[in-house]
Every structure is written in structure tokens, then in C-alpha cells.
N, C-alpha and C positions, 0 to 999 in steps of 0.2 A: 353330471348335471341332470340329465334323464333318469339315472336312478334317483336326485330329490325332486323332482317333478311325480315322479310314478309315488314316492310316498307320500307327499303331499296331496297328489290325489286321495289317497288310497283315506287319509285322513277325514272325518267329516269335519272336526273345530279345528284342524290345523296342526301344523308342527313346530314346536319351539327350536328356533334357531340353534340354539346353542346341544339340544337334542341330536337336531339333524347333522352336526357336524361331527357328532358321537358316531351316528349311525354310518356316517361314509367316511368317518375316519381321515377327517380335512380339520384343517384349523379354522378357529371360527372367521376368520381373515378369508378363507378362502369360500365358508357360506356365506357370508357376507356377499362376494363377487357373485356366484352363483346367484343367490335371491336377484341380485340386482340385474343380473342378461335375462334373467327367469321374468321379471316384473315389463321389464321393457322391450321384450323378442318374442313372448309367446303372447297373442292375444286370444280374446273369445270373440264367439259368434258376432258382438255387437261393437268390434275393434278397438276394446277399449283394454285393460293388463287382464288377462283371466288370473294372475298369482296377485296378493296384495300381503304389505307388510303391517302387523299391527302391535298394539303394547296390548299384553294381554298380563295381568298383575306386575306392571313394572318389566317382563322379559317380553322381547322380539318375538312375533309369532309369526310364520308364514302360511296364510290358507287361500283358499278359494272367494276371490272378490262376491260377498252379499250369498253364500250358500248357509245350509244349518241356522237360518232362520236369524243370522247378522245380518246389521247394517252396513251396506256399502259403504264407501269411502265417499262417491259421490252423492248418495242421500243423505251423508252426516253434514259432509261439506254446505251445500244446497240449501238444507234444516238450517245452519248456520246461518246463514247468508240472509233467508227471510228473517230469521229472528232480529238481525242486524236490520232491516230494513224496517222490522215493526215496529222499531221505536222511532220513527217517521209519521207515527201514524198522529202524533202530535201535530203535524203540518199539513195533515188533508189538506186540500184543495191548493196548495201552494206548486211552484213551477219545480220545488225539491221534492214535495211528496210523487208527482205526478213521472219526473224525470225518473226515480227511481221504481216505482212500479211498470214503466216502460222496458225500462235494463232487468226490471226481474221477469218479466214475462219474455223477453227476448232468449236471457238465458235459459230459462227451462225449454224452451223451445228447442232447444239442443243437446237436452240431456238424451240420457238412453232410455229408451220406453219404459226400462224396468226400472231404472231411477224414479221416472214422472209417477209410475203407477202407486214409487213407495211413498213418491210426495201428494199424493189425496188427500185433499181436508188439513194440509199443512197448516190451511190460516186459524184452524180450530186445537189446533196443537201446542201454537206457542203465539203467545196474544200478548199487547202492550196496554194498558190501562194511562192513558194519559189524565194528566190533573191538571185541571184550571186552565187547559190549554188556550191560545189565543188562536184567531180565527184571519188566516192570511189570504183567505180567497180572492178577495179584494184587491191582492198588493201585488198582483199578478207582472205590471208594467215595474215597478217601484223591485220588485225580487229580480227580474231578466236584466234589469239594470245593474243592480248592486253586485248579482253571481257574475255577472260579462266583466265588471271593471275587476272586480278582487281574481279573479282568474288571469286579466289581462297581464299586466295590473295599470289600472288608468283611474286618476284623481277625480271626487266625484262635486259638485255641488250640491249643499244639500242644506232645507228648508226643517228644521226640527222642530217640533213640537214637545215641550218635560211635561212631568209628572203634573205639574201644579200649574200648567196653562203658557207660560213661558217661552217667546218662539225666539232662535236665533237660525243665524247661517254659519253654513260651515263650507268651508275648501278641506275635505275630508282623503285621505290617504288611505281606503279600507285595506287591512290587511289582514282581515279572518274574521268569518262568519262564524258566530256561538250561538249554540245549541245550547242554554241552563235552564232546566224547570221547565222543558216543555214551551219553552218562547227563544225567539230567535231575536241575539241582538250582534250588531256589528263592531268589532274593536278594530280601533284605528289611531291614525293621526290629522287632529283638525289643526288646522291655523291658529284656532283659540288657545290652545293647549300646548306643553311642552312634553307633556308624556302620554302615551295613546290613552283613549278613553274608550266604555263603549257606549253607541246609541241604539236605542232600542227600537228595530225595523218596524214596528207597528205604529212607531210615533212619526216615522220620517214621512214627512206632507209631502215631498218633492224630493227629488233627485235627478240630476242632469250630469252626463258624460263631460268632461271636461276635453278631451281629449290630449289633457297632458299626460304623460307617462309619468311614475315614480317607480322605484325600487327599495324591496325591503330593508333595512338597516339589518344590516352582517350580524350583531346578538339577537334578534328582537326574536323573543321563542314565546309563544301564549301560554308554551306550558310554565316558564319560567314564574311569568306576572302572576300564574293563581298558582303557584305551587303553595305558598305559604298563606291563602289566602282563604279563607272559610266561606266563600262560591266567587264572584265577580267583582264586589265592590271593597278595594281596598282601603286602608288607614295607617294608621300609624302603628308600629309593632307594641303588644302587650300583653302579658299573660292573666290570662282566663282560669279561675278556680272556679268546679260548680259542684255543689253537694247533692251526691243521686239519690232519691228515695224509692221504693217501690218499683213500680213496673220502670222506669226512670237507670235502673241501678242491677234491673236485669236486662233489657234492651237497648239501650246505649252500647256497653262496653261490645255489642256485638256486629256493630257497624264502625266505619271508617269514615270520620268526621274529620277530622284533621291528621296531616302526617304526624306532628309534633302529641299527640293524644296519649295519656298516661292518666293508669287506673291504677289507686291503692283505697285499700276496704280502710274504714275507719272504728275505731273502737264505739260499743254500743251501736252499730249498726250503720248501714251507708255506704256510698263511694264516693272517695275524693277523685274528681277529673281535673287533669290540670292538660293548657293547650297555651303556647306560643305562636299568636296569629300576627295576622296585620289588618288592623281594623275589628269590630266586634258588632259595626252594624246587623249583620244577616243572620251573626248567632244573636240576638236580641229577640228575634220573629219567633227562630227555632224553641231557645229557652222557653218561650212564653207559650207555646204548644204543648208543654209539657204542665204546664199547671204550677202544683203545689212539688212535684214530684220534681223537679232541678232548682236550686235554692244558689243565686250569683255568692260569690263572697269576694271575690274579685276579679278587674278592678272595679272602684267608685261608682264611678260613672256608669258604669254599665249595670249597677246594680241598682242606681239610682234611678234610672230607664225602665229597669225594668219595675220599681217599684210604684213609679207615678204610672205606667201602664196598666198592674193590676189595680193599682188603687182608684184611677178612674174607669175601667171598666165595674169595679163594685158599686160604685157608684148611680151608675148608671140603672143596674140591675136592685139597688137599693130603695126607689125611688116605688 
């Protein structure tokens, strides 16, 4: 073990595992063991593994944690972690944005000096661009309410405000706070409903702790309800054909729009997409963002949507 400590030293980028088993004439079972007393018995100055293990083209490397001008393990980590936290940044001013810039500042207060110094100017490094975001600073009582009950979990009251002015009550069940598009809406179970729905945190005028307890129902997975679903609002199941042209037909097939998503080129030019959703409202928006360049073919209805949509926006601009 000291003679692969001493070559490992001796290394500036490190020695490939399966090398150094070469070199002491041990099965790679046995460097194995060795890296691993090596990574968790010897530390550095700043008590942290001075050996670390990395994938360096696919093979096991073993070198010197953050020397020769690598990224530590803990500045990748770290790197990580704000990035994760940047897409929060959608919720300024909210008790989620605010809680989570807490815990990252606490963290780093912990790292090793020479981690902190490699995270300098992090927030200029890796940045989140929010779009159309909604503005929660306001909802400060209405959020400390809604995070305490779905945590607890405890039944909430709640005074809703829809789209089109519309106000009811709910004896609401939250069971998971979503994060789509930069807004925050909550899916649940109300009294009104037989299957969870969600409401959107920005609309809910009131909210009161009930102090009844509930419990999750044994299947209910969030990821289940939008697996098949083209973002939040579901329908009935139906498949989608849309003909790509242009920019449409080379950027599409390069994203991940639905699991069910299948691309075949068409003769004289184009892509046919075809998708098995449920529901088709949300790709309705999307289609129409695209212009001239996604062409519905089916189904009906959804092509007929989108036709009275451009044809009255022509209109409009006709005038």
C-alpha cells in the first residue's frame, strides 16, 4: 500500500487503477481495497481524503484531490449544487428562494478554504435565465402555510381564485408542490374533485391550517400523473402527428418533448413527429410558437384550434 501511495505521489495526473495493479503485481480486487484504506486513512493538511478516485476516459484513476490544475471533488460537487439551486432563482423573494440561499451559504461556510477560493464568482459561472416568471414576494404567509401543511402533512382550507375570475373553496389535501415554467402550482386532493388537481399558488387568496391530518394514498407518484402528459394539464389520450419544416425539423427532434416521441423524414422533404399524450391542450401554445414551421395533421380538433388561432390572429394584424 505505501509503495501505491509513493507512486501515486510521484504522479502529477494520477495513476490508472488498473496500471497500478500492473505495477505491484496485485489483482485489480486488491487495488481496489488498497484505493479505498488510501482514500479514507490518509488525509491532507485540511482533513479532508488527500487520495481521490476519478473516471478519467471511462477507466478508474487514482490522484491527488484538486492538484495539476483539476477540479476537486468538492468544488465539482459544490459547482453542482448552486447550479441546482439557480433554477430557484425563478422564485426570488419567496420563503423557497430565501430558505435555499440560507442552506447554500451555510454550506459553503464549511467547505475547505481552497474549495471556497475555487468557488469565486460561482454566481457568474453558471446563471439561470427565468421566463415570464411570477412574482411570489407577496405570498410570503400563504407559501409558510402551504410548505408546513405538505411537509406535515395537514388538510388545508383554501379560498381560490381561476383563470377567468371564478372563486371557490376547497378542503384541499396538498400533496406536492410543482415547480412548471418557472411558476409554482400545488397538486392535490380537494373535496370538489375525485382525482388530484393542481391550483396555482399565485391565485390562492386564502389559506387556513385545518388541523386535520391526511395521508398519502399508497400509488399516488407525481411522477406517474405527468409521465404521459405534455407538462400539467391532462386529457383524454390521443395521438399527435405534426409535420416539421425548417428551423421546426432541425430543432425539435433535438429536445425531449414527450417519452412517446418518434421522428421519420418524409419524402420531398420534412419530419413527420408522431406522440401519444393525454390531452393536447399545452402542445396547442407550443405548436403555435412555431409559426408556419409545425403544420397539426392530427388529431381534428387540435388542428382545428390551432387553425381558428392563426386565423384570428391574421386577422387582427389584417385590419
Amino acid at each position: 500500500m505505501m509503495r501505491a501511495l509513493v507512486a501515486i505521489l510521484r504522479a502529477p495526473h494520477g495513476r490508472e487503477l488498473a496500471v497500478l495493479a500492473d505495477e505491484l503485481s496485485v489483482s485489480r480486487k486488491t487495488a481496489e481495497r488498497y484505493a479505498k484504506v488510501m482514500i479514507q486513512e490518509v488525509p491532507a493538511p485540511d482533513g479532508l481524503p488527500l487520495i481521490e478516485l476519478v473516471k478519467a476516459g471511462g477507466r478508474p484513476l487514482l490522484r491527488l484531490r484538486g492538484v495539476a490544475g483539476n477540479v476537486d471533488a468538492n468544488t465539482y460537487q459544490a459547482a453542482s449544487v448552486f447550479f441546482a439551486l439557480a433554477a430557484l432563482r425563478s422564485l426570488q423573494g419567496s420563503v423557497l428562494h430565501e430558505s435555499a440561499s440560507e442552506v447554500w451559504d451555510k454550506y459553503v461556510q464549511k467547505l475547505p478554504s481552497d474549495t471556497r477560493r475555487a468557488l469565486e464568482n460561482v454566481e457568474r459561472k453558471f446563471f439561470y435565465v427565468p421566463f415570464a416568471a411570477k412574482d411570489y414576494s407577496r405570498l410570503e404567509d400563504q407559501m409558510d402555510t402551504i410548505l408546513r401543511s405538505v411537509l406535515k402533512p395537514e388538510r388545508l382550507e383554501i379560498d381560490y381564485r381561476h383563470s377567468n375570475g371564478r372563486r371557490t373553496k376547497h378542503r384541499f389535501d396538498p400533496y406536492t408542490i410543482v415547480l412548471y415554467r418557472d411558476a409554482l402550482y400545488l397538486l392535490g386532493l380537494s373535496h370538489r374533485h375525485k382525482s388530484p388537481i393542481y391550483l396555482a399558488v399565485d391565485r390562492i387568496e386564502r389559506v387556513k391550517r385545518s388541523g386535520q391530518r391526511f395521508s398519502l394514498p399508497p400509488g399516488y407518484s407525481p411522477r406517474k400523473l405527468t409521465a404521459d402528459v405534455p407538462g400539467i394539464w391532462a386529457g383524454p389520450a390521443v395521438t399527435v402527428s405534426l409535420k416539421l419544416r425548417g428551423r421546426a425539423a432541425e430543432q425539435i427532434p433535438e429536445r425531449r418533448i414527450h417519452p412517446s416521441q418518434k421522428f421519420t423524414p418524409l419524402h420531398g422533404g420534412g419530419t413527420l413527429m408522431r406522440m401519444e399524450v393525454e390531452g393536447w391542450q399545452e402542445l396547442a401554445w407550443w405548436i403555435l410558437s412555431w409559426g408556419g414551421d409545425v403544420e397539426v395533421l392530427e388529431p381534428k380538433d387540435l388542428r382545428d384550434f390551432v387553425k381558428r388561432s392563426v386565423t384570428a390572429a391574421a386577422a387582427l394584424y389584417a385590419r
